[in-house]
C-alpha positions as CSV (number, residue, x, y, z in Angstrom):
1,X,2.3,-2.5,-22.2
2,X,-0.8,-2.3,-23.2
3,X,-3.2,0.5,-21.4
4,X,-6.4,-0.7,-19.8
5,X,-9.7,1.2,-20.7
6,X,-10.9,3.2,-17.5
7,X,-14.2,1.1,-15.9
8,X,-17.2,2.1,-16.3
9,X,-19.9,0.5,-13.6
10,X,-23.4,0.0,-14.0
11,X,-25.8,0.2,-11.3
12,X,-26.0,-3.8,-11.7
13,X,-22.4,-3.9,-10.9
14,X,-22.4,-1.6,-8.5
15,X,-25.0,-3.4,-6.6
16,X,-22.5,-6.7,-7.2
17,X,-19.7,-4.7,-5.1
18,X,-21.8,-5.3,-2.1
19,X,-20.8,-8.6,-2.4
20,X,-17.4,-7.5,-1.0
21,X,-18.3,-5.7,2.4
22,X,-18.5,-9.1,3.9
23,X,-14.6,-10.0,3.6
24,X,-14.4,-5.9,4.4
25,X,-16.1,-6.9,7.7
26,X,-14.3,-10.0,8.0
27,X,-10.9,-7.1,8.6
28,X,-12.6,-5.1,10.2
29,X,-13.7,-7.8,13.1
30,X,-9.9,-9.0,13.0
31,X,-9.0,-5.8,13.7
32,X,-10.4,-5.2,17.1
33,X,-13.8,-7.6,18.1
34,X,-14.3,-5.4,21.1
35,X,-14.0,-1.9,19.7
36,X,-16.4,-3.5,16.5
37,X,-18.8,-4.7,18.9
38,X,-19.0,-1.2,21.3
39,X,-19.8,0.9,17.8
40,X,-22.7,-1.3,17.0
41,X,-24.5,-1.3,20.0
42,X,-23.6,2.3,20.4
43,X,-24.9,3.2,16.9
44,X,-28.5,1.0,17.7
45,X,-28.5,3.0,20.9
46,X,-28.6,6.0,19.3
47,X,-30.9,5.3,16.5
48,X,-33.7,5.6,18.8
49,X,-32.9,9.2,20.3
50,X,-34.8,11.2,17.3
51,X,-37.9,9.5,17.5
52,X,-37.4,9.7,21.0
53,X,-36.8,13.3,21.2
54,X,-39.5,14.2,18.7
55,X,-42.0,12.4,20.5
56,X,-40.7,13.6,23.9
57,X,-41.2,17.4,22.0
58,X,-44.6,16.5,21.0
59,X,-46.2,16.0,24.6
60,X,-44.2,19.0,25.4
61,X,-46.1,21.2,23.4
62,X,-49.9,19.2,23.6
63,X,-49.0,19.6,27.5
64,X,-48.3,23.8,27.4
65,X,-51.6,24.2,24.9
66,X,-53.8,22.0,27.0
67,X,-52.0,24.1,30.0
68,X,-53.0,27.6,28.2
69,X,-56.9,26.7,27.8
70,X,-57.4,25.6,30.8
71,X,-56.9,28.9,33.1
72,X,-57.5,27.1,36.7
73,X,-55.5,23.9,36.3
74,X,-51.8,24.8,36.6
75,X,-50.5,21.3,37.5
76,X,-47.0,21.7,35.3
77,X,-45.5,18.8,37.0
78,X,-46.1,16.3,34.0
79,X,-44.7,19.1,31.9
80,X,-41.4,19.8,33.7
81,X,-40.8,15.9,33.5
82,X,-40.8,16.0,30.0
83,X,-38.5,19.2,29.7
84,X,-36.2,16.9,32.6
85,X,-36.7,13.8,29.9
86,X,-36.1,15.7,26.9
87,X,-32.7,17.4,28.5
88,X,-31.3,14.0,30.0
89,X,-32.2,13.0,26.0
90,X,-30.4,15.3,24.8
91,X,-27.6,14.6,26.6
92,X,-27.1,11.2,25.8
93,X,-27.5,11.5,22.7
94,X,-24.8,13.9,22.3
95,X,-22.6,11.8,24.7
96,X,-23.2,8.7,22.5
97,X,-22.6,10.4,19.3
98,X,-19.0,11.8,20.7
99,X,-18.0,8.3,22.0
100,X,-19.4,6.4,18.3
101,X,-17.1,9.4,16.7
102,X,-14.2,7.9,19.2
103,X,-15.1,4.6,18.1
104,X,-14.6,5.4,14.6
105,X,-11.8,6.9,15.1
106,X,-10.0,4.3,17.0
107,X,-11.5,1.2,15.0
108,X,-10.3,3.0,11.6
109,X,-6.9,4.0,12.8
110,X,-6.4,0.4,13.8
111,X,-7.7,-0.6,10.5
112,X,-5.7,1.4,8.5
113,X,-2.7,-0.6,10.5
114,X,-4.0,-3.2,10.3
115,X,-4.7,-3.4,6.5
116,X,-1.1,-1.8,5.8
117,X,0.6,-4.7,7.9
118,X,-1.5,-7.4,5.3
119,X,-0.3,-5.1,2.3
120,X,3.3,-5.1,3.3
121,X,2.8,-9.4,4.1
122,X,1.3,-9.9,0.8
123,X,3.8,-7.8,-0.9
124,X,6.4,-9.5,0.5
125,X,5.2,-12.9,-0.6
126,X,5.2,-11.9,-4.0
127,X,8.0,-12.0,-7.1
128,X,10.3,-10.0,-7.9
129,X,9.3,-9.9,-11.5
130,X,6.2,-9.0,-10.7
131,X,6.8,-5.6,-9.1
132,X,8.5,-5.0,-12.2
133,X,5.5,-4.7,-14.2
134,X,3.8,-1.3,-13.5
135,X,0.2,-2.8,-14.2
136,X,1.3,-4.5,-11.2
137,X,2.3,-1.7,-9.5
138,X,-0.7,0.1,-10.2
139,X,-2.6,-2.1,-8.7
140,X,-0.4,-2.0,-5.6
141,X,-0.8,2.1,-5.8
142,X,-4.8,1.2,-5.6
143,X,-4.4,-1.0,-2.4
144,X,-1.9,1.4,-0.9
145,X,-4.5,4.0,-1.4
146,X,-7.7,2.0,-0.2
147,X,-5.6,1.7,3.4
148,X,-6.8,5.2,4.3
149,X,-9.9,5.7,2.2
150,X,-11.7,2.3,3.2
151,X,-11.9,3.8,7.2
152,X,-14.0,6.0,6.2
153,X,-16.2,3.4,4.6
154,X,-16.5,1.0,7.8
155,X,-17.8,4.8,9.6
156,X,-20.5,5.2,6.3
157,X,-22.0,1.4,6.1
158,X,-22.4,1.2,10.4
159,X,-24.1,5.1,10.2
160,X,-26.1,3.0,7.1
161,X,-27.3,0.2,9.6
162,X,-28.0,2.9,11.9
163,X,-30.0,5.2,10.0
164,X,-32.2,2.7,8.3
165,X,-33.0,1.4,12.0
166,X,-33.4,5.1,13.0
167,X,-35.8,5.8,9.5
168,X,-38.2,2.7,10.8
169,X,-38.9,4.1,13.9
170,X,-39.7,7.4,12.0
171,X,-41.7,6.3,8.9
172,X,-43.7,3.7,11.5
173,X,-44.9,7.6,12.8
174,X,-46.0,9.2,9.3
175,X,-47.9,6.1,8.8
176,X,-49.9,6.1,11.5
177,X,-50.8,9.3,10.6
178,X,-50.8,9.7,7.0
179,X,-49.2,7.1,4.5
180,X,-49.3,9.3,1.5
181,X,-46.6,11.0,3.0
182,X,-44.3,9.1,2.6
183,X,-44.5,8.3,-1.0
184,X,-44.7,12.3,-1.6
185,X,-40.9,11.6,0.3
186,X,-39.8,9.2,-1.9
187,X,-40.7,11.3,-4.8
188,X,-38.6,13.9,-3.4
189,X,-35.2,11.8,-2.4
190,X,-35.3,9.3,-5.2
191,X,-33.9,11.7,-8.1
192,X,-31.0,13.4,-6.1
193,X,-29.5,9.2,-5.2
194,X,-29.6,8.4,-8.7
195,X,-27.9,11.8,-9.3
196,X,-25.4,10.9,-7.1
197,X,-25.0,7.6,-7.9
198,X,-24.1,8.5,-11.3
199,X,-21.5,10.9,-10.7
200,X,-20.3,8.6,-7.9
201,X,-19.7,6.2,-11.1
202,X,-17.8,9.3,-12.7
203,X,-15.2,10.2,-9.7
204,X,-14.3,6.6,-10.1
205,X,-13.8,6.5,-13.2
206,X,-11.7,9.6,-13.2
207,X,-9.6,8.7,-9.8
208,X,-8.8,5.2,-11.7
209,X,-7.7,6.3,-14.6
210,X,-5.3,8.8,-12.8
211,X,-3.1,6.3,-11.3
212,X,-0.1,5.8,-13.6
213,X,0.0,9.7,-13.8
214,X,-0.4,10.5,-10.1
215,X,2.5,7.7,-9.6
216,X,4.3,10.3,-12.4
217,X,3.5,13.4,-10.5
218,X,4.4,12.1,-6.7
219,X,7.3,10.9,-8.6
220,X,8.2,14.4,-10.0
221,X,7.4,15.9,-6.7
222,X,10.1,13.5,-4.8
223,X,12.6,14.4,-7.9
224,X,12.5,18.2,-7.3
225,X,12.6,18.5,-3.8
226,X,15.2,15.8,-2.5
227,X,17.9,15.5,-0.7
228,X,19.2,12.4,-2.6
229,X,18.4,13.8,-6.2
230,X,19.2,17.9,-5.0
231,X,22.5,17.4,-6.7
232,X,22.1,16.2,-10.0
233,X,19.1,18.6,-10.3
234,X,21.3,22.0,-9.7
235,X,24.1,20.5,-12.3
236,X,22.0,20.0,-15.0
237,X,19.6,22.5,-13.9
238,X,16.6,20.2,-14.2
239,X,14.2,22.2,-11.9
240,X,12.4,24.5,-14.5
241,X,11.8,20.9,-16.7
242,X,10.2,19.1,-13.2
243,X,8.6,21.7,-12.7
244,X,7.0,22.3,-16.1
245,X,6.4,18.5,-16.1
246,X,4.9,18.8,-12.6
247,X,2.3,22.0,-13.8
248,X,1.0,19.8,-16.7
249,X,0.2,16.7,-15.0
250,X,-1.1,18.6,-11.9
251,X,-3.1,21.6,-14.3
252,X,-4.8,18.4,-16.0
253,X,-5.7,17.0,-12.7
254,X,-7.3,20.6,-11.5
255,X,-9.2,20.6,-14.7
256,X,-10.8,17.3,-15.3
257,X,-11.9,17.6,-11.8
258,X,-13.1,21.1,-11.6
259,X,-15.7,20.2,-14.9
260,X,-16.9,17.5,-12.9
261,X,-17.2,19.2,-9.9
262,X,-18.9,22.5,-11.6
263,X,-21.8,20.0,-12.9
264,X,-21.6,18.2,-10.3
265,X,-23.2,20.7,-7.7
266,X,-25.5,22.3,-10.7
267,X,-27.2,19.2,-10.9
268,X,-26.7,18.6,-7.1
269,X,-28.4,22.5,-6.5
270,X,-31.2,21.1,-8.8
271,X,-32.1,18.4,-6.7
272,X,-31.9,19.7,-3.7
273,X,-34.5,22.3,-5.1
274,X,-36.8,19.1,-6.1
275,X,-36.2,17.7,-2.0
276,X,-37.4,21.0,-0.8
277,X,-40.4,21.1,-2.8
278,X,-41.5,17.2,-1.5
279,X,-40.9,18.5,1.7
280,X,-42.8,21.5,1.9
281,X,-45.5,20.0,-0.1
282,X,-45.7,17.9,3.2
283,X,-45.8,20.2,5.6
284,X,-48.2,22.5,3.7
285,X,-50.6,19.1,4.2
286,X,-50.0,18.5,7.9
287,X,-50.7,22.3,8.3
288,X,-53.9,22.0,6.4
289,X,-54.9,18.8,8.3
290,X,-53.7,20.9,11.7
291,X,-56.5,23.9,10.9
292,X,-58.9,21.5,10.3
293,X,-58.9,20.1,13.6
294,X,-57.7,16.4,12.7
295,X,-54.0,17.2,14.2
296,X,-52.8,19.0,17.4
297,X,-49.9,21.6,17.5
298,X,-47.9,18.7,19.0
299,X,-48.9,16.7,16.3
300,X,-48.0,19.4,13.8
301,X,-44.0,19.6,15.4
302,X,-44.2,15.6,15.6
303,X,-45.0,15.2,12.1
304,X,-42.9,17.9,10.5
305,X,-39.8,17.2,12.6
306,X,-40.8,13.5,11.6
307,X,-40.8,14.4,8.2
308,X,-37.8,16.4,8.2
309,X,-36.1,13.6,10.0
310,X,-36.9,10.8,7.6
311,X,-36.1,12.9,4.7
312,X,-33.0,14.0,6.1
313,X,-32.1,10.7,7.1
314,X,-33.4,8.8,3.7
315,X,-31.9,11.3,1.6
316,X,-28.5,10.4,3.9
317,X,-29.4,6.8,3.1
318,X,-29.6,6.4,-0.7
319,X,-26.9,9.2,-1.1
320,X,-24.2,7.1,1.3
321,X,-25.9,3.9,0.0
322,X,-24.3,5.2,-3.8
323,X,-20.9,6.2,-1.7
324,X,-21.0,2.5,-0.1
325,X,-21.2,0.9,-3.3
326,X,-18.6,3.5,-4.6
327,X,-16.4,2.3,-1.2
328,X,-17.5,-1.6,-2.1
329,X,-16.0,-0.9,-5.7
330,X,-12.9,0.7,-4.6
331,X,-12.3,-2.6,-2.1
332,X,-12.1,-4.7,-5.0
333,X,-9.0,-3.1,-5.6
334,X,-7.8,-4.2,-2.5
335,X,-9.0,-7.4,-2.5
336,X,-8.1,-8.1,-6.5
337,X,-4.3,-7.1,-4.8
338,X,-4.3,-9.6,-2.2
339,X,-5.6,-12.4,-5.0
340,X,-2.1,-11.8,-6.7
341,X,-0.2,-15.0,-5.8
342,X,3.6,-15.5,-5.9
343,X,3.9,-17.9,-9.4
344,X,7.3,-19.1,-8.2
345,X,6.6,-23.0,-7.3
346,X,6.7,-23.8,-3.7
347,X,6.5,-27.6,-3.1
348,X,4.5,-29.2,-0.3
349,X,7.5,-31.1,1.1
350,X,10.8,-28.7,0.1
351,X,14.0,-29.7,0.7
352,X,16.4,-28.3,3.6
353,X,19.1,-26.1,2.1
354,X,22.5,-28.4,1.9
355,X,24.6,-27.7,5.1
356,X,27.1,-28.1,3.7
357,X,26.9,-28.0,-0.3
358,X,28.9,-31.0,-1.8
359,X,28.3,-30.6,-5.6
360,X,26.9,-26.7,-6.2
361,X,25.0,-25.1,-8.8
362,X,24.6,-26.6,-12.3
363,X,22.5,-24.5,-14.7
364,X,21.1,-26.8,-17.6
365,X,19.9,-25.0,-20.8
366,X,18.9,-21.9,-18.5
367,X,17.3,-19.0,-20.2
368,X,14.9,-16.2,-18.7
369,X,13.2,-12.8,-20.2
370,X,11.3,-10.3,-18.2
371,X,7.4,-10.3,-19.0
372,X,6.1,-8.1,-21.6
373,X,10.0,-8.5,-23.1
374,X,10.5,-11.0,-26.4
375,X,14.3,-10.3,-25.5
376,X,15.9,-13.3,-23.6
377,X,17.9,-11.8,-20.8
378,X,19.9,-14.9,-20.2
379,X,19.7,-18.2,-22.7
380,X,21.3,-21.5,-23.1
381,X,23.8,-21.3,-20.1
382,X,25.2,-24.6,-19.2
383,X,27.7,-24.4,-17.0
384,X,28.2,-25.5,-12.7
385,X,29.1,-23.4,-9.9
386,X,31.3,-25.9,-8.0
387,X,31.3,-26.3,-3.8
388,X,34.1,-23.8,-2.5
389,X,34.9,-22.0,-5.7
390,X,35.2,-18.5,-6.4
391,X,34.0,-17.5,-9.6
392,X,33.7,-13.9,-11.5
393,X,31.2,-12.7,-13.9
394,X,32.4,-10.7,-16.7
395,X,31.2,-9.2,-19.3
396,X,29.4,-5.5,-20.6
397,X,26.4,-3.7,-18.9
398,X,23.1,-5.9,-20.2
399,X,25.3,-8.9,-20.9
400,X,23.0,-10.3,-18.4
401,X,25.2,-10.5,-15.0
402,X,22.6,-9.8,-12.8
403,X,20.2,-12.0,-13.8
404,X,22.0,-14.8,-13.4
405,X,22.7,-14.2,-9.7
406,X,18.8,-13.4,-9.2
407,X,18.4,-17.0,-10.8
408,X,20.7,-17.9,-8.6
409,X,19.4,-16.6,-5.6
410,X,16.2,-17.0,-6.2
411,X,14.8,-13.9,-6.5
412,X,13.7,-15.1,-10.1
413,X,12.9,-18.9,-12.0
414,X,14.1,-20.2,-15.2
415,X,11.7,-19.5,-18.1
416,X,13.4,-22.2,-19.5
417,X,15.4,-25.2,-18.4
418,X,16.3,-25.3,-14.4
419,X,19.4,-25.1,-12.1
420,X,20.1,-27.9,-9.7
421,X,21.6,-27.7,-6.2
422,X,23.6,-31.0,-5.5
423,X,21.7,-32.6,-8.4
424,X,18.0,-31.2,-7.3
425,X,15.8,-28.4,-8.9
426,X,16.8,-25.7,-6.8
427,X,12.5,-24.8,-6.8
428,X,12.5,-28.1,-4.5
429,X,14.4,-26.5,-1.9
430,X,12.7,-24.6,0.8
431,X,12.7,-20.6,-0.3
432,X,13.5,-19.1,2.9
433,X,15.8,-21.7,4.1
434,X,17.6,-21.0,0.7
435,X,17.4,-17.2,1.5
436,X,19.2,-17.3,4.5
437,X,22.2,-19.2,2.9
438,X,22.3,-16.8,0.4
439,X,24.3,-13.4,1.1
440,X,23.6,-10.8,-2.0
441,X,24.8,-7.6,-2.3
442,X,23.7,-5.6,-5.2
443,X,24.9,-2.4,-6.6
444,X,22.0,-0.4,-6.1
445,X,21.8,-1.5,-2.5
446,X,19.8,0.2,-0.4
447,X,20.6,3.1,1.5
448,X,18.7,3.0,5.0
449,X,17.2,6.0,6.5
450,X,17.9,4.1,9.9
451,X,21.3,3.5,12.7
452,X,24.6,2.1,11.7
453,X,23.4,-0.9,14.0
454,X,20.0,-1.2,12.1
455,X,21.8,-0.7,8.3
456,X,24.0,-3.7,8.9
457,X,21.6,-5.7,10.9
458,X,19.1,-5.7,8.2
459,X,21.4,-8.3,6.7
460,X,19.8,-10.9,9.0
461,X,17.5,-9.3,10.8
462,X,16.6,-12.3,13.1
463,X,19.4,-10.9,14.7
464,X,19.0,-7.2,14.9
465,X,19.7,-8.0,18.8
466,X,22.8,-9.5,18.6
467,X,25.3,-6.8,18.8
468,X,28.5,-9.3,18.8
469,X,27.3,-10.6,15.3
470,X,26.6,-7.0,13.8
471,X,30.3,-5.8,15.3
472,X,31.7,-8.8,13.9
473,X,30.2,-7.9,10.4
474,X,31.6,-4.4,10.4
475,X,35.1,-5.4,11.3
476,X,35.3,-8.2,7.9
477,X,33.5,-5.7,5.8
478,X,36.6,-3.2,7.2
479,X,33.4,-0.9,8.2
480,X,34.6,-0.4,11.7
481,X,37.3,2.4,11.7
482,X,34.3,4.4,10.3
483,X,32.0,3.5,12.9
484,X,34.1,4.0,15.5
485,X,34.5,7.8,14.5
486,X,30.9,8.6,14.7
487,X,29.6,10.8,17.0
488,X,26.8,7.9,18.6
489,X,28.5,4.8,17.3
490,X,26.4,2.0,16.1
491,X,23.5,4.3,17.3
492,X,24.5,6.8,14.8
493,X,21.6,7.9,12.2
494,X,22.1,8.1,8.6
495,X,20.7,9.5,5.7
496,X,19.5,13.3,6.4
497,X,15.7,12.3,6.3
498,X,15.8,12.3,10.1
499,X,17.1,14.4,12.6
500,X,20.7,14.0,14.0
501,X,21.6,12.1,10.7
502,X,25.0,12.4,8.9
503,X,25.4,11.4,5.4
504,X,28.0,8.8,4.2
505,X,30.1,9.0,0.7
506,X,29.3,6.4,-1.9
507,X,32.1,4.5,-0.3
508,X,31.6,4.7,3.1
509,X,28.3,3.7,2.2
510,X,29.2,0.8,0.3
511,X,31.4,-0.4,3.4
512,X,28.0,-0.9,5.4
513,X,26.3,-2.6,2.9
514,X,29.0,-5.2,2.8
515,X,28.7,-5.5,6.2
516,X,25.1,-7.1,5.6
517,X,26.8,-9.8,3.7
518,X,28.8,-10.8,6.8
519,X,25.6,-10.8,8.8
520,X,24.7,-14.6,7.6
521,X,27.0,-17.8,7.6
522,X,25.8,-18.2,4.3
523,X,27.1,-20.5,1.9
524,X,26.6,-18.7,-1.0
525,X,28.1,-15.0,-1.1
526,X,27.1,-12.9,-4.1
527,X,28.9,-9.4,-4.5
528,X,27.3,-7.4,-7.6
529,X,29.5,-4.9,-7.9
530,X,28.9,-3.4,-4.4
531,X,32.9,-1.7,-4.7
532,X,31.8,0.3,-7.6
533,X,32.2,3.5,-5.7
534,X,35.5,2.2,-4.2
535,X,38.9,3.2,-5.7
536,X,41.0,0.2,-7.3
537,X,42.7,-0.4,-4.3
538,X,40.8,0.0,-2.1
539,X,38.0,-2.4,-3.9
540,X,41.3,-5.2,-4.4
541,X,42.0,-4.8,-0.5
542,X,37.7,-5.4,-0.2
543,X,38.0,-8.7,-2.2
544,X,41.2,-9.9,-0.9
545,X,39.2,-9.6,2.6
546,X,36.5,-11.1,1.4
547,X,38.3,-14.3,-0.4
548,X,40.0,-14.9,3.0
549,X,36.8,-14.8,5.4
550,X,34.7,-17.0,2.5
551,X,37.9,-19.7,2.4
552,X,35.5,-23.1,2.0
553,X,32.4,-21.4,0.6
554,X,31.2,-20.4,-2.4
555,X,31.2,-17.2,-3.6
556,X,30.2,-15.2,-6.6
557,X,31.3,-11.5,-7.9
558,X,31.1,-8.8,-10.3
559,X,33.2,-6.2,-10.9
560,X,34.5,-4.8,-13.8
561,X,38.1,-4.4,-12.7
562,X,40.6,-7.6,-13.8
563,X,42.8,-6.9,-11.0
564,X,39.7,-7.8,-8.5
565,X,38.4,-10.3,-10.9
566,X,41.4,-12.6,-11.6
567,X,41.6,-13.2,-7.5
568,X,38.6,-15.9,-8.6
569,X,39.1,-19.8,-9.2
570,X,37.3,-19.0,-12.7
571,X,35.4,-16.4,-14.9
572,X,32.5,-16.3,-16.8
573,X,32.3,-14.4,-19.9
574,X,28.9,-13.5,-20.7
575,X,28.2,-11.4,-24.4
576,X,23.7,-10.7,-24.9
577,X,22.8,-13.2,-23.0
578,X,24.6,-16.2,-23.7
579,X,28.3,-17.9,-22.2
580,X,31.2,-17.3,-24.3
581,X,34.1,-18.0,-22.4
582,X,34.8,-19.9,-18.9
583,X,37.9,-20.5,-17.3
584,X,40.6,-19.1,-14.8
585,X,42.0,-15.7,-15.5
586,X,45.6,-17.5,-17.6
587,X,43.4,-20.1,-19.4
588,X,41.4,-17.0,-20.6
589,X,44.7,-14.8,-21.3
590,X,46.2,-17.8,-23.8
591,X,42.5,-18.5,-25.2
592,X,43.5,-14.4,-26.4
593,X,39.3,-14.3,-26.9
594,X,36.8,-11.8,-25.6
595,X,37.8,-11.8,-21.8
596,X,41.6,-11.2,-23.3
597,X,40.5,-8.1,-25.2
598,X,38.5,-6.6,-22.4
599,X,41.6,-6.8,-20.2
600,X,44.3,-5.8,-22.5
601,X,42.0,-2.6,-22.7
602,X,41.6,-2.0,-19.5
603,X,45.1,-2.8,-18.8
604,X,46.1,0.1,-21.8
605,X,44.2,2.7,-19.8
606,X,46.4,2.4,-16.9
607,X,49.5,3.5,-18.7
């Protein structure tokens, strides 16, 4: 596929990503109105309290000089209630800064939550395909990643609002008292934003362009320090090539950062050089105007805390103004993810699924390739799944097997032609009502770091609660004499992830997955070689159970063993792609083509 050049964002632009803190809000208001709500009035609350105190600290001092020159009045009432005011200041400032920091904290841990519940909804809306095509699932990577990051963005744009209501107050002050000043300030502050800003641009840039390889090295890291891939890494003694592989990735990482950091704070150390300078500049004025009589001593604090303040503050402002934009540009990531839309056709009136099917399943001229692939997985099959039957695909690994029962579950559409259900496009049917008359069990199953009860259950999951329908389901997938030697039963954990977890073989495990298949009364069972990790009998004994318990339904399987497949109605020979034989298992035998040869071979290594 072909790489996309790294972005590069000009202040324009990142101006334009503004445009996306709206919607931002929009999530963060869905999240929780009342904690939203609390943060803002809190935050305009304390956006008063340095004026406040500055101005509290100015009559403070005015009040002890005027106190000092005058020898015989020694009324220090007024003064003590402005040290009382100041104190009872100071303490609600601090208490409202400690309960916006709790707001924050709550509101973003919700957030994150909140946002990874819509990522896992969206996600789950989309195709199948699609998350097979790693610009996809780079873009997936990003939004995963923004669920964290953008919490601290909704704490930088309300301290934002805050600030620039908290810099009026202030530069309303240095007005009054000298204008100049605060042009001198913006002289000062202006250089080290667009400093920042541009290297803002460049951490970006840098983090973006990382993502295929930081998928690489998390990757790597989960490869050399697993208990599911432990084994094959001692055997072939892969650990000193992961980690090789890991110190390259991870040494490129260090140093492409470090270079930016490094002239990052040179510059950074330059500016902040230039700041001081505007601000003593300042105060080497106010002094001057102090001497000269045109300011008091509590003037002088007032002004030079003032000016401290509002550079502090505006220098806060621009510089978290470039990280919002930064934080706006990174939510386009997010946002971009949730504008992927499923391109599976869903119509506006779909069909019921059939209860039950009369016809089945005809494929007309069906062919399908994955994106980015000129090779046709599947092409030109014409051929119909009847009501009832039992039919076996055959044929070697890439002959296209699995495709066709994606097709025929849905999980995938035809690039070409279509496949009708009881003579109707099976795209007018209703996806999830199709879904849960569909049973599929894949080889590469999953392996469920969760109960016995919660592995099976995930079969239907509408009916994780119904403990009759999950024993049932482990009895016809012949998973219960298993079970029922388990320390805690159907309460048993598996997988070794968490604690009190036992590990199953590959068939034990395979026994459990069946079990899912059992969950639904579905009308259509597909098993894709789900035995594989069962010995010949034991897989025959598996499908003889099976055709008895799906006696009336239609079923489809895989499996390359002939003594499994011959048990179905008819078999389908697939060879790159396309059908070359169909039939039962002694019409295929006397035909003495491909199907015949297979078996005959397999037949030869048993004696």
């Amino acid at each position: 596929m072909r790489k996309r050049e790294n972005p590069r964002m000009t202040f324009k632009e990142r101006l334009a990503a503004l445009r996306n803190l709206p919607a931002f809000f929009r999530m963060v208001w869905q999240t929780s109105k009342g904690l939203t709500i609390a943060n803002i009035i809190l935050r305009i609350a304390q956006s008063a309290m340095p004026l406040s105190l500055l101005y509290i600290g100015k009559l403070i001092i005015d009040q002890v000089v005027q106190l000092s020159k005058s020898p015989t009045n020694h009324d220090t009432t007024l003064l003590w209630q402005l040290v009382a005011l100041e104190f009872g200041l100071a303490i609600v400032s601090d208490a409202l800064s400690r309960a916006i920091s709790l707001m924050d904290s709550l509101l973003g841990d919700l957030f994150a939550n909140h946002t990874s519940v819509r990522i896992m909804e969206h996600a789950a809306s989309l195709d199948l395909d699609q998350f097979e095509d790693s610009e996809f699932y780079d873009k997936l990577e990003r939004a995963r990643q923004q669920t964290i990051g953008r919490t601290v963005l909704l704490s930088q744009v309300l301290s934002q609002v805050q600030d620039l209501i908290t810099m009026g107050f202030l530069a309303a002050g240095l007005i009054v008292f000298n204008p100049w000043l605060i042009l001198l300030l913006l002289v000062a502050v202006i250089p080290a934003f667009l400093n920042e800003s541009r290297y803002n641009d460049k951490y970006y840039r840098l983090t973006w362009g990382q993502t295929s390889d930081r998928r690489e090295l998390d990757y790597i890291r989960y490869l050399g320090a697993s208990d599911e891939t432990a084994k094959e890494v001692k055997v072939f003694d892969l650990s000193g090539f992961l980690i090789s592989r890991f110190k390259v990735i991870s040494d490129k990482f260090y140093k492409d950062k470090k270079d930016l950091e490094v002239n990052h704070a040179a510059w950074g150390t330059f500016f902040a050089l230039l700041g001081s300078a505007g601000y003593y500049a300042a105060y080497i004025i106010i002094i001057v105007r102090t001497i000269n009589g045109a300011l008091t001593l509590g003037d002088l604090t007032f002004l030079a805390g003032s000016f401290r303040q509002l550079r502090t503050t505006f220098q806060g402002i621009l510089i978290r103004f470039s990280a919002v934009t930064q934080g706006a540009v990174y939510l386009k990531d997010l946002f971009d993810f949730f504008e992927i839309n499923s391109r599976m056709i869903r119509p506006a009136q779909p069909l019921p699924f059939p209860r039950p099917i009369m016809e089945g399943f005809t494929f007309e001229n069906v062919g399908f390739r994955y994106q980015e692939s000129e090779k046709w997985a599947i092409r030109n099959l014409n051929f119909t799944l009847h009501a009832g039957e039992k039919m076996a695909l055959v044929g070697e690994n890439g002959a296209g097997k699995t495709t066709l029962v994606k097709l025929l579950s849905r999980l995938y559409d035809p690039v070409e032609g279509r496949i009708l259900l009881d003579g109707r496009d099976l795209r007018d049917y209703d996806i999830n009502d199709l879904r849960l008359n569909v049973g599929v069990i894949f080889q590469d199953f999953q392996r469920y770091q969760m109960t016995v009860s919660q592995n099976i259950a995930v079969g239907n999951i509408r009916h994780a609660d119904n403990q009759q329908m999950i024993d049932d389901a482990a009895h016809q997938s012949l998973a219960w004499p298993l079970i029922e030697k388990m320390p805690n039963g159907y309460q048993q954990m598996l997988g070794r992830r968490f604690n009190h977890g036992i590990e199953l073989s590959g068939g034990e495990w395979q026994k459990i997955a069946l079990a899912r298949a059992y969950m639904k009364d579905a009308q259509l069972l597909i098993l894709d070689e789900p035995t594989s990790a069962l010995d010949a009998r034991a897989e025959y004994n598996v499908f003889l159970h099976f055709a008895e318990l799906t006696r009336g339904k239609t079923a489809v399987l895989i499996s390359h063993r002939f003594s499994t497949v011959r048990m179905a109605n008819r078999i389908l020979v697939l060879d790159k792609g396309t059908l070359l034989e169909i039939g039962s298992h002694d019409e295929l035998l006397e035909k003495n083509g491909r199907y015949a040869e297979l078996f005959h071979l397999q037949a030869a290594g048993y004696q």
